[in-house]
N, C-alpha and C positions, 0 to 999 in steps of 0.2 A: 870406499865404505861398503861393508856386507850388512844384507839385512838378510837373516835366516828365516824362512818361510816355514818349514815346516822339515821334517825327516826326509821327501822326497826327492826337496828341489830348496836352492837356492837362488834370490836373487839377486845380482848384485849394479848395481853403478857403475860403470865402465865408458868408454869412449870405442870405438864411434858411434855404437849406441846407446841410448840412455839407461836400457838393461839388460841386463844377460842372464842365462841359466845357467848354474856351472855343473848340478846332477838334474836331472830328467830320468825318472824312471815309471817303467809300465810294467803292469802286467801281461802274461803270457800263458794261454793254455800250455802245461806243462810237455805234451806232447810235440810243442812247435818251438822249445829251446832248439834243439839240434839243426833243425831249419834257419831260424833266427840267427846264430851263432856261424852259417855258411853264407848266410845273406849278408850279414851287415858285416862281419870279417873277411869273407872269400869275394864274393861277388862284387861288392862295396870298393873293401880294400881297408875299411876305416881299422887303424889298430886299437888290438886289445886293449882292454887295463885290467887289473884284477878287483874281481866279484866272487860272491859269496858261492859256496858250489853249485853248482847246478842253473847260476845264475850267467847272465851275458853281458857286458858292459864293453862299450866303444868307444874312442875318445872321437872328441866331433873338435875339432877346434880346441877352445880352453874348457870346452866343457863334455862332461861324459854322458853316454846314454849306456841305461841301464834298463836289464827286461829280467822280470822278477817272473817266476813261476807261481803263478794264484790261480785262481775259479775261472771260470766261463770262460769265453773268445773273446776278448774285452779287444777293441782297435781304437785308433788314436789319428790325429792330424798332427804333424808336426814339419818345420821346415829350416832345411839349414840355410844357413848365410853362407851364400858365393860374394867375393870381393866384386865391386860393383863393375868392374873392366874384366872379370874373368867369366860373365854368362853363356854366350857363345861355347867356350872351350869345355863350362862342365857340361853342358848341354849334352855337345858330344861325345861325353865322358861315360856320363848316365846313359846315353840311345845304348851306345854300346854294350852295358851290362844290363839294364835293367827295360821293360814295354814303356815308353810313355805313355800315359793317360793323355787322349786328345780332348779338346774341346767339344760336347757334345753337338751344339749346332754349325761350329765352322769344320771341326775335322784339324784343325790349328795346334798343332803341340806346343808352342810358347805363346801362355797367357800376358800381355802387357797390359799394365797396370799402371795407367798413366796419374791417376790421383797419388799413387806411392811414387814414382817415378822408380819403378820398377818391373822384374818380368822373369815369368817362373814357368816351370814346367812341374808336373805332378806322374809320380809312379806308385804304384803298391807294394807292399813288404810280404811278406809269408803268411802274417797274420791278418792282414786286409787291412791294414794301418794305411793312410797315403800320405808319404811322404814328399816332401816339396823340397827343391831345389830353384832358392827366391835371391835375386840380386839388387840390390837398390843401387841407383845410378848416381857413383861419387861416394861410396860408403865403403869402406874397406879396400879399396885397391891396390894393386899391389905389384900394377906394374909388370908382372910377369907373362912371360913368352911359353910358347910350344903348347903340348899336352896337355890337361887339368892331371892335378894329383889331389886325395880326398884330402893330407895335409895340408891342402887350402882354403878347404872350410873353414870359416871361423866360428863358428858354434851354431845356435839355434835363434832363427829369428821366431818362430812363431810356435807356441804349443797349445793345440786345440784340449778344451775338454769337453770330453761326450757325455749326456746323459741327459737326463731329467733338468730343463735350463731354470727353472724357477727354485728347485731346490740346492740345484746348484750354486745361481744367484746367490739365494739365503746363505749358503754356508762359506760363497767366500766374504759375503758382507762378515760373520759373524766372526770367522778365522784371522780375517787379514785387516776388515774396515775397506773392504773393496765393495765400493757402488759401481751399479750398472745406469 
């Protein structure tokens, strides 16, 4: 069953978790498509799909990220799903292409998250987005040996919104009927 949220993002009903995004889209100072577009295609790996010109979209699993040309330097949190047996392998998927963000007090590049029964690492994007690579323990597995490939993402577990948190609040109570 799909429930449409709005022009940007879908969410839908899905197994193995309870929901998913199938578009995800940001904004992007218009000068850091071309960046954006080497990072998340070249560096990443993740393949294209087609976006409007000038525009950047990736497929992440079943779902797409999309970075739209607007205002300011706007950044974002968001975090993919690694299948819950494959975190180790993106781990060293990600060291390789991308700095990881360490823990500021231990110096620990894998955050464990034992209330989620999970464990991620965090890196940065071109536009100062930090992006997470999060794996829940028994969610997605898949069994798979050797290398990580980015077609083993399974889309997005987590997408932060930045800004002002009370008007925020308000507008998704008023949009969607979402309390805090």
């Amino acid at each position: 069953r799909q429930r449409p949220l709005n022009s940007t993002a879908e969410l839908i009903e899905s197994s193995p978790m309870p929901i998913a995004f199938r578009h995800v889209l940001f904004e992007a100072a218009p000068a850091l498509m071309p960046e954006l577009t080497a990072f998340y295609s070249g560096t990443l790996g993740l393949g294209s799909v087609p976006a409007a010109k000038g525009d950047v979209a990736v497929a992440v699993g079943d779902a797409t990220l999309e970075f739209r040309a607007g205002h300011g330097c706007p950044f974002y949190h968001y975090a993919f799903l690694v299948p819950g047996d494959r975190f180790d392998a993106a781990h060293r998927w990600a060291a390789e292409r991308v700095a990881i963000l360490p823990d500021e007090n231990t110096g620990e590049e894998v955050f464990d998250f034992e209330h989620w029964d999970a464990r991620a690492v965090y890196f940065h994007d071109p536009a100062g987005s930090i992006g997470e690579l999060i794996a829940h323990r028994g969610i997605g597995a898949s069994d798979a040996a050797g290398r990580f490939h980015p077609d083993e993402l399974l889309g997005f577990s987590e997408v932060g919104i930045v800004g002002d948190p009370p008007l925020l609040a308000d507008s998704l109570a008023q949009t969607f009927a979402l309390t805090i």
